[in-house]
C-alpha positions, -999 to +999 in steps of 0.1 A: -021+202+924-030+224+894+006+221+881+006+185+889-024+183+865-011+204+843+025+187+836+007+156+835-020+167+803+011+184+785+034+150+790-003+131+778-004+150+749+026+150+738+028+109+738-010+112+714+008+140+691+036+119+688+013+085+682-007+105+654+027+117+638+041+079+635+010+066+624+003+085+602+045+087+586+036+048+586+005+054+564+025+076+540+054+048+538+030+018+531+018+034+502-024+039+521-046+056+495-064+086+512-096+078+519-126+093+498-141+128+507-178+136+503-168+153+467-157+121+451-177+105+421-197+074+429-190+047+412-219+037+396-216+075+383-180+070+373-191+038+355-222+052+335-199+081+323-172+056+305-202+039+289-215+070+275-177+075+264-178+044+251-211+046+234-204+078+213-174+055+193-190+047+159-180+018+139-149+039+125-134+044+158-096+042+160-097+016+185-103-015+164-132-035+146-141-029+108-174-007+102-205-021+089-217-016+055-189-010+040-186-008+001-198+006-030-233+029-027-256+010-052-271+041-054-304+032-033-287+035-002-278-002+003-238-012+001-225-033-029-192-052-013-163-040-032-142-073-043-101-070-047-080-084-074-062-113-069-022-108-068-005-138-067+004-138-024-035-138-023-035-173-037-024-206-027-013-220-057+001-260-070+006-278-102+004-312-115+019-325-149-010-343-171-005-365-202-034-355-228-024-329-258+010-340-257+019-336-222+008-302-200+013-282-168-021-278-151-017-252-129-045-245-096-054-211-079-077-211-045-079-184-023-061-181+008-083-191+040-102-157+044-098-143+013-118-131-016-100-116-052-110-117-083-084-133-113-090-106-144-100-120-172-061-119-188-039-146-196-018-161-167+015-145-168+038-170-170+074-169-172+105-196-174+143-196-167+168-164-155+156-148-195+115-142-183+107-162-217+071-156-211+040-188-226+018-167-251-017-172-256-031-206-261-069-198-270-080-170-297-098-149-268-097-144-235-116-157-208-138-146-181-131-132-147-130-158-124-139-151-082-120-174-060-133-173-024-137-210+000-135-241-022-132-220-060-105-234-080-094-219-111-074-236-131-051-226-164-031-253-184+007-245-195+021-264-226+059-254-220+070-269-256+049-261-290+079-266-310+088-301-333+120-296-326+148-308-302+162-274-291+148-254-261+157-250-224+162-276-195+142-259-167+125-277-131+103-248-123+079-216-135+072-184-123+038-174-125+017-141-117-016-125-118-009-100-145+022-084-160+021-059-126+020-084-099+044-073-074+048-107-062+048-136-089+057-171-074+081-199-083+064-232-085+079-266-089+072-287-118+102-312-127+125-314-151+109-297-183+118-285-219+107-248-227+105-238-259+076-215-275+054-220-246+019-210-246-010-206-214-045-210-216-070-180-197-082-190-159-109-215-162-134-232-134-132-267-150-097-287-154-114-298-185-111-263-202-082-253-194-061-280-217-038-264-239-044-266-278-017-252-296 
C-alpha cells in the first residue's frame, strides 16, 4: 500500500511541477512584470526624489524657459534689459506715395509682434535699381534713435527725384535697410517712379517730420 501511495504522490507531483512550469512559460510570454520585492522604492519616495531632481534646475537649465533677470548689472545689483538693434527682418515694414514737397515716398517701420529693436540714429539706407544708387541725406543732422516695440511707428520720407531735369531711372520698387551692414535689406513696392539724385530723411516718430526738403 506504501508503493501505491507512493506512485501516486510522484505521478501528483509531477502534474503540479508541470502546472507551475506552464504557468509560469505563460507569464514570461505575455510580457507579466515581476512583481515588487520588499527592496523596491516606494513611490511616494521615488516621486519626492525627481522633485528634488527637479528642484536643483536653476533658471539656466538646458531644458527650456529663459532666466530671470536677465540683462545689464546697473551696477546696484538690479538688471537693466539690454535692447537689440533693429535689422530690417525685425521689422514689418510698408510705404505709401504722398503729394506735398513735390511728391514723396513715406516709408513705415513697426516692430514685429514680440519684438523690441532699436533704429540707430543713422540715415535709412536706401537703395534703387540693379546699380545700389543709394538716396543721401535729406536733413543737415541726424536724428535720434528711435525704439519700436507694440504700436511704435517710425517713419522716414524718401524723395526719389531732386533733379529739374528729365533724365533718371524708370524703377517700381526700393530696397531699404537698417544701416549699410544689414544682412537682410528688403524690397518694397512703390509704383512706377523716376530715380534720380534721391535723398532720405533720418527715422522720425511723426509722419509730419519725416517730409523730405531737398
Amino acid at each position: 500500500m506504501f508503493g501505491n501511495r507512493r506512485k501516486a504522490f510522484l505521478v501528483s507531483a509531477a502534474l503540479v511541477g508541470g502546472a507551475l512550469l506552464m504557468t509560469a512559460c505563460q507569464d514570461t510570454e505575455d510580457g507579466a512584470a515581476p512583481s515588487a520585492s520588499a527592496t523596491d522604492v516606494p513611490a511616494a519616495d521615488a516621486a519626492g526624489a525627481d522633485a528634488s531632481k527637479g528642484a536643483d534646475k536653476g533658471p539656466d537649465a538646458k531644458d527650456g524657459g529663459s532666466a530671470e533677470g536677465s540683462g545689464a548689472d546697473a551696477g546696484d545689483g538690479t538688471k537693466v534689459p539690454v535692447q537689440q538693434a533693429c535689422g530690417a527682418n525685425d521689422i514689418s515694414w510698408s510705404t505709401r506715395s504722398e503729394s506735398q514737397a513735390g511728391g514723396y515716398i513715406l516709408i513705415m517701420a513697426k516692430a514685429k509682434q514680440g519684438i523690441t529693436c532699436i533704429l540707430p540714429a543713422a540715415l535709412p539706407t536706401v537703395a534703387f535699381g540693379s546699380d545700389g544708387t543709394e538716396a543721401g541725406p535729406a536733413e543737415q543732422s541726424v536724428g535720434d534713435a528711435v525704439t519700436l516695440s507694440g504700436a511704435t511707428t517710425a517713419y522716414a520720407g524718401v524723395n526719389p527725384k531732386t533733379t529739374d531735369t528729365d533724365g533718371g531711372k524708370e524703377l517700381d520698387s526700393i530696397i531699404v535697410g537698417v544701416g549699410n551692414e544689414d544682412p537682410d535689406p528688403v524690397s518694397l513696392e512703390v509704383g512706377t517712379i523716376t530715380v534720380d539724385k534721391p535723398v532720405v530723411t533720418n527715422w522720425h516718430t511723426a509722419p509730419a517730420d519725416a517730409v523730405p526738403s531737398a
